[in-house]
FIGU-915284 format. One record per residue (C-alpha): residue number from 1; x, y, z. Coordinates in steps of 0.001 Angstrom, whole numbers, plus 524288, in hexadecimal, padded with zeros to 5 digits. Layout:
<rs>
 drennu    xx    yy    zz
    NUM     X     Y     Z
...
</rs>
This chain:
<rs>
 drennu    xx    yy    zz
      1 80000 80000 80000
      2 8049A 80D21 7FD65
      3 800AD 81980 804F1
      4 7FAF2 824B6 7FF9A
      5 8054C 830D8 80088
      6 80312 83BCC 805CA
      7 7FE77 846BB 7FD5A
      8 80888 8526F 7FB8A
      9 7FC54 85B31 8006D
     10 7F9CE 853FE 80BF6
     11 7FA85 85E7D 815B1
     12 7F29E 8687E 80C3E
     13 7E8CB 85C26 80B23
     14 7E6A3 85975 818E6
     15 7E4FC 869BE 81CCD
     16 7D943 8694C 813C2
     17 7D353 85C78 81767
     18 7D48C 863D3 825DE
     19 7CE87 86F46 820E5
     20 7C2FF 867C9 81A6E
     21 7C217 86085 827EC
     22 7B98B 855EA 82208
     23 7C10A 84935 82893
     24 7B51E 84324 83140
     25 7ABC8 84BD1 82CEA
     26 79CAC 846C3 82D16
     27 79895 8408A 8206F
     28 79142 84769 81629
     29 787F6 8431C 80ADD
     30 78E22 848CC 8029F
     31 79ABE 84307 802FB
     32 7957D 834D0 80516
     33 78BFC 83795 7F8CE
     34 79890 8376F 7F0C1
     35 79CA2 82C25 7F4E3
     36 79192 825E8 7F301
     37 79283 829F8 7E420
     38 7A144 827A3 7E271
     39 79DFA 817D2 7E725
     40 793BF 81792 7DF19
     41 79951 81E53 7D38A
     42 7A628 8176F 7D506
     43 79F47 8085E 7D922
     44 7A670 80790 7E3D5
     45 7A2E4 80405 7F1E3
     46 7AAAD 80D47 7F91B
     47 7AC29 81C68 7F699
     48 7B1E2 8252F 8011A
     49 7B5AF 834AE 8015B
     50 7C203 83274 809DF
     51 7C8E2 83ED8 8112E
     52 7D6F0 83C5F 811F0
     53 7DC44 83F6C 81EC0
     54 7ECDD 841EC 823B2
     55 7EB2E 833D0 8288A
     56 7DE67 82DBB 8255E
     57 7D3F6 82E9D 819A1
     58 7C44C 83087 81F31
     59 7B92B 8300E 8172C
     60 7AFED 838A0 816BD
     61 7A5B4 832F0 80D87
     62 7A729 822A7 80C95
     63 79E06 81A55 802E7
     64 79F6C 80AE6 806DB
     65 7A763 80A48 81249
     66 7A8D6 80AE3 8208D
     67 7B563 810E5 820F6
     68 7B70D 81E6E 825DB
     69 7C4DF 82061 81F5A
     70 7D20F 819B8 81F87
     71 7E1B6 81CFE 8220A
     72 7E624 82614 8174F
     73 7F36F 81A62 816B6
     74 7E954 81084 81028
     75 7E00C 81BE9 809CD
     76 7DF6A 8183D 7F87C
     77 7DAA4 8275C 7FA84
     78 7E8BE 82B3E 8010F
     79 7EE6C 82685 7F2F4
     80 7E15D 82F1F 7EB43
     81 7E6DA 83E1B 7F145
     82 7F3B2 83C58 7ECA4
     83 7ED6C 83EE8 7DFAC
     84 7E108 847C0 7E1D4
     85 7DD18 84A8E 7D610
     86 7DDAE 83C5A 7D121
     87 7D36E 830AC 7D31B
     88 7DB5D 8243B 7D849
     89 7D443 8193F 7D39A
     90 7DA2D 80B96 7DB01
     91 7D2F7 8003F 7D2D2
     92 7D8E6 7F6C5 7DC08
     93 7DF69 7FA3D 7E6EE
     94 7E558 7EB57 7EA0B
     95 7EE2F 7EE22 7DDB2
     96 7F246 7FB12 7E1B7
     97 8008F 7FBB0 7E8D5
     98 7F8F9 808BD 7F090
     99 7EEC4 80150 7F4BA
    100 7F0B1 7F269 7F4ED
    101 7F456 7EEFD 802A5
    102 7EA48 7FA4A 80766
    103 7E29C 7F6F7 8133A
    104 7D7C8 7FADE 80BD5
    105 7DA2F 7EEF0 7FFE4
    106 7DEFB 7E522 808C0
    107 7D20E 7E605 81313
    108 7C6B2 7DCBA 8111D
    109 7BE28 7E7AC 80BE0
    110 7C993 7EB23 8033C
    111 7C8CC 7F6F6 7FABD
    112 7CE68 7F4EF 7EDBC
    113 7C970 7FF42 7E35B
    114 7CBAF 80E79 7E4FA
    115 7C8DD 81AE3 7DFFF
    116 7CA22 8294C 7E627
    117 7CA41 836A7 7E189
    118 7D000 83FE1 7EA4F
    119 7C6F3 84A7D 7F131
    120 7CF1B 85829 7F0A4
    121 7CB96 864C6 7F7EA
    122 7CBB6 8712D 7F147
    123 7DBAD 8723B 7F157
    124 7DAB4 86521 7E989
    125 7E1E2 85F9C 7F551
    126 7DC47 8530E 7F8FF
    127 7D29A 8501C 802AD
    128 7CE08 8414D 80137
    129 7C811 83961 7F60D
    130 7BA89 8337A 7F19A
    131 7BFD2 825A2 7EF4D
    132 7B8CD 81801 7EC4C
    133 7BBF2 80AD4 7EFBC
    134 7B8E7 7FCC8 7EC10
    135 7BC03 7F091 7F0DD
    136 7BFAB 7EAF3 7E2ED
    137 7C704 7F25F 7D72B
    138 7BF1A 7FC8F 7D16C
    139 7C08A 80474 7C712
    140 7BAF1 810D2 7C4C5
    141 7B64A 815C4 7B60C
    142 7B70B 822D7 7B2AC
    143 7AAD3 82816 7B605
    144 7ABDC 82245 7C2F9
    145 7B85D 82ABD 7C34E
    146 7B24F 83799 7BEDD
    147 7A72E 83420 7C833
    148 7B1D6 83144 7D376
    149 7B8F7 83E61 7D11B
    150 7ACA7 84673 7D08B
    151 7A675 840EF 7DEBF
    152 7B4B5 84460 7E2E8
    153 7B23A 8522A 7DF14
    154 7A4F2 8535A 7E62F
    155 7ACA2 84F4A 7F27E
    156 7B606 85B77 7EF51
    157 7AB28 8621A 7EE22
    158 7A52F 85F79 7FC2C
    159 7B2BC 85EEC 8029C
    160 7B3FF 86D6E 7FDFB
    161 7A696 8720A 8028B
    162 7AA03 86C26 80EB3
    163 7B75A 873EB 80EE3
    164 7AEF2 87FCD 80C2E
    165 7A384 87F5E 8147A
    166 7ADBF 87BA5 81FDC
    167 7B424 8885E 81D6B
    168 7A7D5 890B5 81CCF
    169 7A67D 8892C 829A5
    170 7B08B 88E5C 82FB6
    171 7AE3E 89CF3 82989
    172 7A208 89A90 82ED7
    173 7A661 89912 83D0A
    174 7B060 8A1EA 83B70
    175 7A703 8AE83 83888
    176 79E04 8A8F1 84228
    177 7A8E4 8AA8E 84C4C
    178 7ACB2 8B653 8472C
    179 79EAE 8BCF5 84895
    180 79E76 8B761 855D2
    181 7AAE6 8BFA2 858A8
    182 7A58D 8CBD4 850AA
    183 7967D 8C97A 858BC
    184 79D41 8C918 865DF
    185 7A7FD 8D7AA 862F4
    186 79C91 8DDBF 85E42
    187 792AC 8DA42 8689A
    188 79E0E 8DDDC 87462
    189 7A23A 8E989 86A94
    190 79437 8EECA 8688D
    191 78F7A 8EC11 8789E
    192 79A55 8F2AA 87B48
    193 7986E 8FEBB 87348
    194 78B12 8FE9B 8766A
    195 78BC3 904D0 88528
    196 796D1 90F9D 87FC0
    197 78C0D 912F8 87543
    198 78179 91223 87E02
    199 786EE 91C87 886C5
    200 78AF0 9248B 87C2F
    201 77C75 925C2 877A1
    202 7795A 927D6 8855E
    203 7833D 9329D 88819
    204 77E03 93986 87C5D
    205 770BA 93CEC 88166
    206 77423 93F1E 88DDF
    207 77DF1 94B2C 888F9
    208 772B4 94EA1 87ECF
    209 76937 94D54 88B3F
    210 77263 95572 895A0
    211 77A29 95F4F 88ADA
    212 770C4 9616B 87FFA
    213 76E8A 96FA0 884F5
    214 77D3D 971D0 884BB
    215 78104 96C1C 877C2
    216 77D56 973F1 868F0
    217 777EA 96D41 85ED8
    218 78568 96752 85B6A
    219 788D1 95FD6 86845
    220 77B8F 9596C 86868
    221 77C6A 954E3 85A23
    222 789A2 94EAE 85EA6
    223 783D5 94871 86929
    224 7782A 941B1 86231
    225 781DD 93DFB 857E6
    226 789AC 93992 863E2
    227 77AAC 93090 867DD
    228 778AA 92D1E 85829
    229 7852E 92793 85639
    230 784F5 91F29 8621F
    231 7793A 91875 85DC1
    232 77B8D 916E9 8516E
    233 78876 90EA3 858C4
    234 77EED 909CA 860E8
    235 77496 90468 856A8
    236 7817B 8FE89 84FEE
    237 78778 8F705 85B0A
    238 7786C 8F1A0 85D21
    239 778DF 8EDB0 84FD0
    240 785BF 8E6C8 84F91
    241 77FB6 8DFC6 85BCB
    242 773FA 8DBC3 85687
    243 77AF8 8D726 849DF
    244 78325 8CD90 850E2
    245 779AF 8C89A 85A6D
    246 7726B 8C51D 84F29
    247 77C40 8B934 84B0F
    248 7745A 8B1E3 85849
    249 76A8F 8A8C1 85414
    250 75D73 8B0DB 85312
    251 75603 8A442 852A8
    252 7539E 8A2C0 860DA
    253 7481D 8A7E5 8676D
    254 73F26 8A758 85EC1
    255 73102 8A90C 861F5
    256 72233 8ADA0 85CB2
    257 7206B 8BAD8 8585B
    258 716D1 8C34A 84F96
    259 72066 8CC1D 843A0
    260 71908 8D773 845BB
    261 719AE 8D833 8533D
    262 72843 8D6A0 8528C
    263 72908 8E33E 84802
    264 721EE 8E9DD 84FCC
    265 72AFB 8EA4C 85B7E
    266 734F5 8EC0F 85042
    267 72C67 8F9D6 84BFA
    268 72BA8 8FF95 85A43
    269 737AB 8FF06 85D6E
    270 73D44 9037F 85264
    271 732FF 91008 852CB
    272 72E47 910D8 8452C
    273 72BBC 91F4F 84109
    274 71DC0 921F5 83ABB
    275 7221B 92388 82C84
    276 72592 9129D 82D8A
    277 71CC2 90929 8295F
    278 71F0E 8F9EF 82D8E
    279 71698 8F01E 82786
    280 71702 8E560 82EB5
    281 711A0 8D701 828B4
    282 703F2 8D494 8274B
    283 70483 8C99F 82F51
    284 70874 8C9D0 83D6D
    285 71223 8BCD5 83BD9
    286 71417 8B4D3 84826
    287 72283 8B089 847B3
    288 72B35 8A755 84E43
    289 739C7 8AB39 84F09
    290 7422A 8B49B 854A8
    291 73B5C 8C07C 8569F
    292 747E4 8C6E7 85D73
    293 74E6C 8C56D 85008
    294 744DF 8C6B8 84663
    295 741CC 8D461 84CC8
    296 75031 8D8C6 84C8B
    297 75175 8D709 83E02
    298 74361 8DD78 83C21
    299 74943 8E948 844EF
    300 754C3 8EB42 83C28
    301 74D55 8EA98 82F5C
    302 74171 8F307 83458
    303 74C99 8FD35 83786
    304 754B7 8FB85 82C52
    305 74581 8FE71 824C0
    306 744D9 90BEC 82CD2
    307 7524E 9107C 82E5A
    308 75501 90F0D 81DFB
    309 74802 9154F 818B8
    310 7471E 92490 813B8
    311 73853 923D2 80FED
    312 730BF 92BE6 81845
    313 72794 92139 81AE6
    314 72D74 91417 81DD7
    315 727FA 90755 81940
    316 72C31 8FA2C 81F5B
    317 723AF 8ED5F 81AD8
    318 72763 8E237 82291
    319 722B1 8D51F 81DA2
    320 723C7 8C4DE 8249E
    321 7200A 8B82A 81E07
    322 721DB 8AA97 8233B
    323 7221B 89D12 81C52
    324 727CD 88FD8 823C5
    325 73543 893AF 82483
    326 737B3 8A311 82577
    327 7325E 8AE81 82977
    328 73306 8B8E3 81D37
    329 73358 8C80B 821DA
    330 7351E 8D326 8196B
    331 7373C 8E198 81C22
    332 737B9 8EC61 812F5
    333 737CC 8FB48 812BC
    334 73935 90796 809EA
    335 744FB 90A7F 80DA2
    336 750D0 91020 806F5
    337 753F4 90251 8032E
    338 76245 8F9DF 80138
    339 76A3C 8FC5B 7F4B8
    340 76B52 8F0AF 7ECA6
    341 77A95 8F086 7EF4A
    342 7799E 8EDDD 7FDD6
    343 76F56 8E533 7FF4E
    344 7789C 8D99E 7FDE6
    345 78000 8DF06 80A66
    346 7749F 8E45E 81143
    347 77451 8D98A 81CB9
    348 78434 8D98D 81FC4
    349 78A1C 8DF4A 82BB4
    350 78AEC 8EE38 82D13
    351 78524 8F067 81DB7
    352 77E6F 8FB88 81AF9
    353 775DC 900F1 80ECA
    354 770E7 90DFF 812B4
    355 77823 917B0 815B2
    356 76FA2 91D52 8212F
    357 76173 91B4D 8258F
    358 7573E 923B1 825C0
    359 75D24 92A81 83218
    360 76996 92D6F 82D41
    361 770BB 92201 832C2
    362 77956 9189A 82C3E
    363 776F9 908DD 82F2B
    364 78114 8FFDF 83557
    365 77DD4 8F3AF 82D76
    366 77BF4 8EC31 83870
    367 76B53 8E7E3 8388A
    368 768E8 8E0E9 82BB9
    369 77501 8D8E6 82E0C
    370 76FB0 8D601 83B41
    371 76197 8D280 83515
    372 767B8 8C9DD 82BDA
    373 76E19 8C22A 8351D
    374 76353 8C0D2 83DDD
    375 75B1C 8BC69 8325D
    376 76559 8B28A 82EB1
    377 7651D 8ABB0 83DB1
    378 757F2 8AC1A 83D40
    379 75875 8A267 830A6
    380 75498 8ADED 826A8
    381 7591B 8B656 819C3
    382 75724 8C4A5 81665
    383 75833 8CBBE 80AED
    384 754F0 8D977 80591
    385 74D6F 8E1B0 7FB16
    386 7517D 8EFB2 7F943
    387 750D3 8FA04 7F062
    388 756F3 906C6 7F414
    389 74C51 9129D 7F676
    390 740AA 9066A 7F64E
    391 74447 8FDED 801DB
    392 748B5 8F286 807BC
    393 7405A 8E4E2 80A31
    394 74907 8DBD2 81396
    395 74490 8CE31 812C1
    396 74723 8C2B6 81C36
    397 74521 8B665 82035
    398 74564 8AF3B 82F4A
    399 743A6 8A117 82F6A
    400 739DF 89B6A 837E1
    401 73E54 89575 843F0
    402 73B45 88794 846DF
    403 730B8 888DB 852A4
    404 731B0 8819A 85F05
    405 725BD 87878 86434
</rs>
């Protein structure tokens, strides 16, 4: 018996095959599919994808045997690598000087016929083989070949997804880390700022209070810049907050509730002047979900609908359907609309389409990103409509939660 060598890219070979980390992995259909077709294509009892370890080979898909692998000293697939881009065909292995005093030839349940194609990784280095075996000589016609190479490929083909979805894996847990980190500075950032800014606000109306009568015209506009500029810190550190404590799960505590009544709360306490008109839905819908959330996202487009309108009377129609799996809502307005350009980036972080509001005071970009995430935990989609100087019609989806007997 000869051993196989040792490929002059062993130790590139063996970093990806680490990489890939697919040695005792769970099985998958999709693998053992293939080697269902390469026995059958191929008449052979036995067909195996076989991962080719430092020391041993393991197989990850297996057609007709028990085994679970074998020694990479007695592999026939050890012998296949050393020429990747070649099929090794062994007709019969008892008169080949590789292979004749195998373990393998000389059991009871000896194997005698071969045939592997090597299975490379996207380096063309080597990762294992789709192989068949027989227990008497075999030979293989040319279609079987073709047919051999091609399932060969499809394994490729899923050992590569694998490499990439492993990667977007770790990207994955990566950024979620990483937003953990960002969520936690700006939370201890923003509470911390918040008593500083608090105070400032404070301090300004008490000197306005206390000094008015000794300050002109000019020292009180300083000091109600002094107030404005503090909250509009203030209303941006709250918004930072609420943004991040929106990656929490938003499907807990869910519960009954009627729409309207929820919008209506939303209309007092945002004090809608006289020249607004809300149309609420028709029907009064009784809803099960998270009311906590559902009424955040309304808050932020209600105000977005106010704060971004220059007609002197201000429309807002809100709309809700249901059917078995969502909730549908819809709000539009007559507002100064979203120019086609920035609708794409409308929902990121700290984006901004207007210039000002209707008061003079430029957005932060911080409240659709926030809606769109707590749509998104809630199981839903948004999207826009907008033409500039017509309006705006946000529409989104929650999906219904599962109810609890």
């Amino acid at each position: 018996m000869i051993n196989p060598a040792v490929p002059i890219n062993e130790l590139k070979r063996l970093d990806s095959l680490r990489e890939l980390d697919i040695i005792n992995s769970l099985p998958e259909e999709a693998y053992d599919n293939i080697t269902k077709l390469a026995s059958y294509i191929c008449e052979t009892p036995i067909a195996v994808v076989n991962i080719i370890g430092s020391e041993h080979n393991w197989f990850k898909s297996k057609h007709g045997t028990d085994l679970a692998g074998s020694s990479r000293e007695d592999s026939f697939c050890g012998h296949t690598i050393l020429e990747p881009n070649m099929l090794l065909e062994i007709p019969n292995a008892t008169k080949d000087a590789r292979f004749e005093d195998n373990p393998f030839v000389t059991s009871d349940a000896s194997i005698k016929y071969y045939a592997g194609i090597s299975i490379l990784d996207n380096k063309g280095l080597p990762m294992g083989t789709l192989c068949v075996y027989d227990s008497k000589e075999h030979h293989l016609d040319e279609d079987q070949k073709i047919a051999l190479k091609a399932l060969g490929k499809q394994v490729e083909m899923l050992i590569e997804s694998r490499r990439k979805n492993k990667i977007l894996e770790e990207l994955k847990h990566e950024l979620k880390e990483n937003n953990k980190i960002l969520a936690e500075f700006a939370s201890t950032v923003s509470h911390d700022l918040k008593m500083p800014l608090a105070n400032m606000i404070l301090t300004a109306d008490m000197l306005k209070v206390k000094y008015a009568s000794q300050l002109d015209e000019q020292g009180l506009e300083y000091i109600n810049y002094l107030k404005h500029s503090g909250l509009t810190l203030s209303d941006y550190i709250s918004g930072i907050l609420d943004h991040y404590s929106s990656n929490s799960s938003q499907t807990l505590n869910n519960e009954d509730f009627f729409l309207n009544d929820l919008l209506e709360d939303i209309i007092d306490l945002l004090q809608i002047a006289e020249n607004c008109e809300i149309n609420l839905p028709d029907n009064n819908l009784k809803l099960y979900g998270n009311s906590s959330a559902l009424g955040q996202i309304f808050m932020n487009l209600i105000s977005n609908s106010l704060k971004y309108n220059n007609n002197e009377h201000i429309i807002i129609d809100i709309d809700c359907t249901e059917n078995r799996e969502f909730f549908n809502f819809s709000i539009k307005d007559n507002g100064i609309g979203i120019p086609l350009e920035e609708q794409n980036k409308i929902f990121e972080l700290f984006a901004t389409a207007a210039k000002k509001d209707r008061r003079g005071k430029k957005g932060h970009g911080i409240g659709l990103s926030t809606v769109k995430k707590l749509i998104e935990n809630l199981g839903g989609t948004i999207n826009l409509t907008s033409e500039e100087n017509k309006g705006t019609i946000f529409e989104f989806t929650i999906k219904r939660p599962t109810t609890v007997d």
